[in-house]
Wavefront OBJ file of the C-alpha trace (Angstrom):
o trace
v 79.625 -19.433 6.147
v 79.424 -19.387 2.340
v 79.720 -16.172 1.334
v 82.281 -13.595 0.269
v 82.187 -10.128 1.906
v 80.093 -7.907 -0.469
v 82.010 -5.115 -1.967
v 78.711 -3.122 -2.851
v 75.443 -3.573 -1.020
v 72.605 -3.884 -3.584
v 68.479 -4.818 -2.796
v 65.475 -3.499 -4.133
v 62.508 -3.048 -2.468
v 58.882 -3.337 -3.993
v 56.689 0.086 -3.624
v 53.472 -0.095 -2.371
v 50.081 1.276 -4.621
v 51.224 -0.291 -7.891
v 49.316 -1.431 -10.688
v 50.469 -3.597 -13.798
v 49.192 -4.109 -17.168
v 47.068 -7.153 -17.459
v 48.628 -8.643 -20.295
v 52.020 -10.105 -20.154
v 55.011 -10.017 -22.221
v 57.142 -13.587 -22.929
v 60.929 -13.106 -21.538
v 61.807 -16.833 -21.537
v 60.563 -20.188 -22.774
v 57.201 -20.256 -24.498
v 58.058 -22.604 -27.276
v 56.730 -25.562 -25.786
v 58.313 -28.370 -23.563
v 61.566 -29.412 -24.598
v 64.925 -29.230 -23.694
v 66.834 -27.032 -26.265
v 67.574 -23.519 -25.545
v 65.079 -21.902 -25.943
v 62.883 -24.127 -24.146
v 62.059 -25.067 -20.678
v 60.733 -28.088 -18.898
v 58.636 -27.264 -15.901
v 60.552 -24.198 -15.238
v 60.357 -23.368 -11.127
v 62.229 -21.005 -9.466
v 63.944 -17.545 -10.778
v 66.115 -14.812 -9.819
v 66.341 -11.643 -11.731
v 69.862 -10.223 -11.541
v 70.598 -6.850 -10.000
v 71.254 -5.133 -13.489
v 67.706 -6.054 -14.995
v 70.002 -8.130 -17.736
v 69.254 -11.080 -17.544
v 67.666 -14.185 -15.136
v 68.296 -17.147 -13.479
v 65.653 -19.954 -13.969
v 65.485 -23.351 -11.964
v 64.127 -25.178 -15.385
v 62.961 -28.402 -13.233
v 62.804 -31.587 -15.204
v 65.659 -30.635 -17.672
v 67.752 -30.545 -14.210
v 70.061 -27.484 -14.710
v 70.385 -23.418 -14.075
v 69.233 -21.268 -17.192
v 70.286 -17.900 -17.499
v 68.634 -16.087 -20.391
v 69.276 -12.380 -21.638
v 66.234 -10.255 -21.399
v 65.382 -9.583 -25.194
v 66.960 -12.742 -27.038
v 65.309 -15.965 -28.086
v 67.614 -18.806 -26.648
v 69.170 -19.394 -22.619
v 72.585 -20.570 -21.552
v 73.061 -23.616 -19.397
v 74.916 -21.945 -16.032
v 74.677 -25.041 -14.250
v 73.536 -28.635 -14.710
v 71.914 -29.686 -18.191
v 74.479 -33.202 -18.021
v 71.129 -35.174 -17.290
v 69.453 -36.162 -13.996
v 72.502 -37.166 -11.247
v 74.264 -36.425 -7.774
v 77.902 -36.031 -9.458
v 78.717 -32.288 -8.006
v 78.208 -31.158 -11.953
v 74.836 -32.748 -11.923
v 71.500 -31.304 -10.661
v 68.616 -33.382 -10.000
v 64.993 -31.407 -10.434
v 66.572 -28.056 -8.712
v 63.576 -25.985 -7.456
v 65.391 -22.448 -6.764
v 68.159 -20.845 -7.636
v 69.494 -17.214 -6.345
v 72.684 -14.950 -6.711
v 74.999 -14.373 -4.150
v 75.450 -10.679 -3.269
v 78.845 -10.519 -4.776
v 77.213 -11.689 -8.261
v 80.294 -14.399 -8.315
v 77.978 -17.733 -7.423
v 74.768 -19.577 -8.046
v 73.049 -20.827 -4.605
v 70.661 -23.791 -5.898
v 68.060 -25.858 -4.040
v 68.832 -29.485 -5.852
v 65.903 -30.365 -4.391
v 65.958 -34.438 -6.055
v 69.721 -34.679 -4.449
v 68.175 -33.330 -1.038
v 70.682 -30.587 -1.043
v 71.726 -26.736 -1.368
v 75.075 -26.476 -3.693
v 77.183 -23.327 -4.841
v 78.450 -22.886 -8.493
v 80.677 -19.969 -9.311
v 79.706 -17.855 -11.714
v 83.440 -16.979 -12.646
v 84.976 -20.902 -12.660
v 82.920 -23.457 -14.141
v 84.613 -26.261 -12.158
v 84.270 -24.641 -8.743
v 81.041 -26.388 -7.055
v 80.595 -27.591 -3.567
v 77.410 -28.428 -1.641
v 76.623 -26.451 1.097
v 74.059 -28.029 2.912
v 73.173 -31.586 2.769
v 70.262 -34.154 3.806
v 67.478 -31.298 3.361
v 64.744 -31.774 1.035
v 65.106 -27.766 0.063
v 62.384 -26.155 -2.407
v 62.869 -22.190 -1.746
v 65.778 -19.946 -0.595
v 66.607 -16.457 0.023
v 69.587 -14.489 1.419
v 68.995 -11.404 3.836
v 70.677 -8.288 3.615
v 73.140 -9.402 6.361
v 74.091 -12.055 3.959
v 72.830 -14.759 6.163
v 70.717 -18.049 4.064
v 67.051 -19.285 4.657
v 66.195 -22.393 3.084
v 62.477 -24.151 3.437
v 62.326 -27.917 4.081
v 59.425 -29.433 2.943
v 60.104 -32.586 4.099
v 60.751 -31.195 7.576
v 57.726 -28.421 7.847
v 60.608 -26.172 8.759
v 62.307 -23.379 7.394
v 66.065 -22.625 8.943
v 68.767 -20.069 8.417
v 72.416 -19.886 8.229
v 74.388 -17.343 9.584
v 77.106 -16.014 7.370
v 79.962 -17.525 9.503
v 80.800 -20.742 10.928
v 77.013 -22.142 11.639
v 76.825 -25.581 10.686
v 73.167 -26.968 11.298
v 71.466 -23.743 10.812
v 68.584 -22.302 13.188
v 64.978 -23.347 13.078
v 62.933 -20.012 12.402
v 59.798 -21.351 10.859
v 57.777 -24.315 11.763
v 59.972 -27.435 12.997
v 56.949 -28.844 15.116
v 56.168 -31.660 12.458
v 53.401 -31.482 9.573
v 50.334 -29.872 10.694
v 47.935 -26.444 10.789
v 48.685 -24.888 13.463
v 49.992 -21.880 13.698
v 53.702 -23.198 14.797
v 53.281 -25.662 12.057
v 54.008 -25.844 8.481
v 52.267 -28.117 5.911
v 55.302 -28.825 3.038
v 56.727 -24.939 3.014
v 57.837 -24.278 -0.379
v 59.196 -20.150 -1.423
v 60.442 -17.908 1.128
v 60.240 -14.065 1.566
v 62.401 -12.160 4.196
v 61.590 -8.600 4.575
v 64.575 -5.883 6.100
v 63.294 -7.036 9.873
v 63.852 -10.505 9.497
v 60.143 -11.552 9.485
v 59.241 -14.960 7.268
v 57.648 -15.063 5.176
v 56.613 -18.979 3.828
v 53.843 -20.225 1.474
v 52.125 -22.975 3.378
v 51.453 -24.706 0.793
v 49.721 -27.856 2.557
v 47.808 -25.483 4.358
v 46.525 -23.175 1.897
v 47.916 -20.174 3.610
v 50.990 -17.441 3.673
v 52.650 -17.507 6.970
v 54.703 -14.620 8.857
v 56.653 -15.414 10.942
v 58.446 -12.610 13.144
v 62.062 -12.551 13.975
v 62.137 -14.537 17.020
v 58.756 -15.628 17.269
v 57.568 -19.349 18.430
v 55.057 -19.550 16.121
v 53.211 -17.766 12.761
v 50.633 -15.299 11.865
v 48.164 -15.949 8.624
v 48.429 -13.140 6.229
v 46.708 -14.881 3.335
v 44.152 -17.441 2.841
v 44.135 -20.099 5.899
v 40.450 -20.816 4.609
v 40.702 -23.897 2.803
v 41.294 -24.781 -0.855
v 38.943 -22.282 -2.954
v 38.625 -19.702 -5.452
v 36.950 -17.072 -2.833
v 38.866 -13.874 -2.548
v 39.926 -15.292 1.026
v 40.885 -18.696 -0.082
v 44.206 -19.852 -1.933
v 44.378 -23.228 -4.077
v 48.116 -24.540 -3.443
v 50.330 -21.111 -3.234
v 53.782 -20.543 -4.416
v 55.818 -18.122 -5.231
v 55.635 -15.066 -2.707
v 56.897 -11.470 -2.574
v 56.000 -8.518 0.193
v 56.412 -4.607 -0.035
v 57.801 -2.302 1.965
v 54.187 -2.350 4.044
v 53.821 -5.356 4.460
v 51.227 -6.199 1.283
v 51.467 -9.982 0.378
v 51.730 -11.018 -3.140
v 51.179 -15.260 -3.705
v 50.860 -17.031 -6.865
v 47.434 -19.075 -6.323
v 48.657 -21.992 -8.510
v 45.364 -23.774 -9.042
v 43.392 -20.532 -9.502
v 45.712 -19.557 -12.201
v 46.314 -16.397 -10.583
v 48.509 -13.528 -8.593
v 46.667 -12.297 -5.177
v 47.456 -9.695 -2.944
v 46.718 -9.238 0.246
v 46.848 -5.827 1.659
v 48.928 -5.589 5.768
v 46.108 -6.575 7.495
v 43.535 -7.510 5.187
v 41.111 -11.151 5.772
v 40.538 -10.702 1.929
v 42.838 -10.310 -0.958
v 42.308 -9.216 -4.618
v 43.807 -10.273 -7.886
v 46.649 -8.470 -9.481
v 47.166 -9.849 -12.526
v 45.090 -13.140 -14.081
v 42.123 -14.813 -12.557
v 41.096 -15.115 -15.960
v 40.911 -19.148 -16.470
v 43.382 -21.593 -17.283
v 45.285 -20.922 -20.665
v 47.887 -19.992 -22.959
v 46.647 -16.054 -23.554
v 48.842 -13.132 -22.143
v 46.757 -12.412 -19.245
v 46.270 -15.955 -18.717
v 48.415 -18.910 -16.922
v 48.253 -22.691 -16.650
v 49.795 -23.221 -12.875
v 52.518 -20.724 -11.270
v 55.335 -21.150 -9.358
v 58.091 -18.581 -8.914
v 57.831 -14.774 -8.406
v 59.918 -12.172 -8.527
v 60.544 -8.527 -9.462
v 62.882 -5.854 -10.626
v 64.152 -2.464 -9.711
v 61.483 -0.704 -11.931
v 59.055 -3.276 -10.020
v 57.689 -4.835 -12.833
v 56.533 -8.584 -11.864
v 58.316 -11.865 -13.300
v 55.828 -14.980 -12.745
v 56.702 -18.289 -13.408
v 53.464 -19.745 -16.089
v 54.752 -22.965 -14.793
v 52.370 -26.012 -17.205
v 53.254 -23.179 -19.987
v 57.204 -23.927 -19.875
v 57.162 -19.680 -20.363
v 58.677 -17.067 -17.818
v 55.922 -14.057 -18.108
v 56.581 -10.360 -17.215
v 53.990 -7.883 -16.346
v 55.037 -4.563 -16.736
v 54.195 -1.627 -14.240
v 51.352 0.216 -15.649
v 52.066 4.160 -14.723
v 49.122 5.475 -16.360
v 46.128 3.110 -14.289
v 44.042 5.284 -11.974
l 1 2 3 4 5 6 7 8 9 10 11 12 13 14 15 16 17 18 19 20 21 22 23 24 25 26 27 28 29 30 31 32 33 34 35 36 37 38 39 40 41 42 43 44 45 46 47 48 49 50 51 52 53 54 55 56 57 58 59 60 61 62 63 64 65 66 67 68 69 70 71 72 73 74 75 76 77 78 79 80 81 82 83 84 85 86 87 88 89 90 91 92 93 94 95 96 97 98 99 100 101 102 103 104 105 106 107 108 109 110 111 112 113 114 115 116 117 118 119 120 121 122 123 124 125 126 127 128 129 130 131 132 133 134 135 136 137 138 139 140 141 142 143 144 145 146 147 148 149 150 151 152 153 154 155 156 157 158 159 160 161 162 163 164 165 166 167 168 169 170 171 172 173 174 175 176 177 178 179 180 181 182 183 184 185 186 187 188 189 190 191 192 193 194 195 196 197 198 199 200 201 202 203 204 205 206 207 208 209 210 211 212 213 214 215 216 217 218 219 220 221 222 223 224 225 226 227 228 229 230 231 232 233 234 235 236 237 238 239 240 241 242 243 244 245 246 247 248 249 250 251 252 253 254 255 256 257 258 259 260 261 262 263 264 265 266 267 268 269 270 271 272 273 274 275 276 277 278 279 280 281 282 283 284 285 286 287 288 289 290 291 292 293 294 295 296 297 298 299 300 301 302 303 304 305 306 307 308 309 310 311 312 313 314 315 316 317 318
């Protein structure tokens, strides 16, 4: 539907058994809130490109796309940053952005315009919107190429077929706002693993549902147990990422921490955080987006901190 043919297939997959270093390293933002360059302003979603260069941040109330070199102080404005509108070269408090496969366009949830538009990467004045009348907050592509985009204003989450689908399928939720388990309660990031299962923070509900290719309604792999700070309670998740068996990792916003919960598991443990609200390097203050690399080192979004934070694999823990 929106997307060229890829000329080289690229993913990465996170390993199970890891470990990172507790303390955190500053790869974007962290000078306060503001919007010059190397600032951000309720920064939301983030891609990290395929060649561990650089990243793509959804900076939220400064309504445009950073992209900022791993290792220098300031970003560049990709798309957006000509103030709060619904002209095509105007974002209005985008939530996600992502990369096509091709590495030639910018997919973005313009979440205030109720929309998903495409910016090439290669000709500043080629935009269009791709999807409209969808109140979008997280996206992902699959390996096919094919686009799921959450609807928090619908419970639902739906994908597009690369090819001529125009409304897009209902694979998530779409049974109004509610907690049941073919429900969603305002759905925000997405995960898709190599079998097509969904994977959607609940957000409403205080959970992480999977949902199998197919299925009619979800599973609970995390929380589901109220709002809490219990290792088997969430507080408002985000941002979430699975391995290759099937491990959830959530950002439990409120609880200013990263959880995982092992395939399986009733009960999750903290990865990195847990440690109190704050502005220390193995602290955060709210999270939103999460994301990875090919040497699996974890990106988090330290969302009230206007700072993208990376926590390094740590090879030597036992």
């Amino acid at each position: 539907m929106f997307y060229e043919d890829r000329q080289i297939f690229y993913r990465h997959h996170l390993r199970p058994n890891l470990n990172w270093k507790q303390h955190a390293q500053t790869i974007a933002g962290g000078h306060g809130k503001g919007n010059q360059l190397n600032q951000l302003n309720c920064p939301l979603g983030i891609y990290v490109d395929v060649q561990q260069q650089s990243i793509y941040i959804a900076d939220h109330y400064n309504h445009r796309i950073v992209k900022w070199k791993l290792g220098e102080n300031t970003g560049q404005i990709i798309a957006g940053g000509t103030g709060k509108g619904h002209r095509i070269d105007q974002l209005n408090c985008p939530t996600d952005v992502i990369v096509d496969y091709n590495n030639k366009s910018l997919i973005i949830c313009d979440y205030g315009n109720k929309r998903v538009v495409q910016c090439s990467l290669e000709n500043q004045q080629d935009k269009q919107v791709l999807i409209s009348d969808i109140l979008c907050w997280g996206l992902i592509l699959n390996e096919n190429g094919d686009l799921f985009v959450s609807d928090c204003w619908k419970h639902e989450v739906r994908r597009w077929r690369k090819g001529s689908e125009k409304e897009g399928t209902i694979v998530a939720g779409g049974n109004g706002e509610g907690n049941k388990l073919n429900q969603l309660n305002h759905p925000t990031f997405i995960f898709v693993d190599r079998h097509e299962s969904i994977y959607v923070s609940d957000w409403g509900n205080q959970r992480v549902m999977k949902w199998m290719k197919g299925a009619h309604e979800g599973i609970v792999v995390a929380g589901g147990q109220g709002i809490g700070d219990s290792l088997k309670q969430l507080y408002y998740p985000y941002g979430v990422i699975v391995n290759e068996i099937g491990d959830v990792f959530v950002n439990d916003h409120e609880n200013h921490r990263i959880m995982c919960w092992p395939s399986g598991s009733k009960e999750g443990h903290i990865v990195v955080g847990g440690n109190g609200q704050g502005e220390g390097s193995n602290q955060f203050n709210g999270l939103r987006g999460l994301s990875f690399d090919v040497e699996n080192n974890l990106y988090v979004v330290d969302v009230n901190n206007n700072r993208i934070q990376r926590f390094n694999v740590d090879n030597h823990e036992k």
